[in-house]
C-alpha positions in Angstrom: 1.6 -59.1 -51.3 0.5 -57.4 -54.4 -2.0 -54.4 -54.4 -2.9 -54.7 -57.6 -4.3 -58.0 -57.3 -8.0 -58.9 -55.5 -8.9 -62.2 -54.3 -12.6 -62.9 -53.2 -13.8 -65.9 -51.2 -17.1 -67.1 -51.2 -19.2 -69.8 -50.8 -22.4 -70.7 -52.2 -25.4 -73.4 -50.9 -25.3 -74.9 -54.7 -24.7 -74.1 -58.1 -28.1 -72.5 -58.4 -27.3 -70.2 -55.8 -24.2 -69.4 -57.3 -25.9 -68.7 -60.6 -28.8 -66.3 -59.2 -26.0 -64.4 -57.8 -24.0 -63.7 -60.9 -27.2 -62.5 -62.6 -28.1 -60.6 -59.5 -28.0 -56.3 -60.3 -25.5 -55.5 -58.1 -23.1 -58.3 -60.0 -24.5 -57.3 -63.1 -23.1 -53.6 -62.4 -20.0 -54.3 -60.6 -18.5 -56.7 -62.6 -18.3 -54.4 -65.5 -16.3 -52.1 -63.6 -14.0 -54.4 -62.6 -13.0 -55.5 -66.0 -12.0 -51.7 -67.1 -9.2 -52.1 -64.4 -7.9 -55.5 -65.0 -5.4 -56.9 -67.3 -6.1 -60.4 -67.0 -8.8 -62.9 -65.4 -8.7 -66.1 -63.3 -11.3 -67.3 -62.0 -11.0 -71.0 -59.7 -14.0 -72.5 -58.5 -13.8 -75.5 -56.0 -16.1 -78.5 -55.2 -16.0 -80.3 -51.6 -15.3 -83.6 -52.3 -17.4 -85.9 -50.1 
């Protein structure tokens, strides 16, 4: 396990949903923040297949 590294799951009704969040204030703030103490990003989204 690394410390330095955070994972978040989460899952969203639809890509809509998904979108309102990112532009959502508390996102808007937070992410930001985040960046100042990161050296690198990945980001992974995943579709269900049906």
């Amino acid at each position: 396990m690394n410390p330095t590294i955070l994972t978040m799951l989460e899952e969203w009704v639809d890509e809509e949903a998904l979108n309102l969040h990112n532009k959502s204030k508390h996102v808007m703030k937070i992410v930001p923040e985040h960046r100042k103490l990161r050296e690198s990003t990945e980001i992974n989204l995943y579709r269900e297949v049906e």
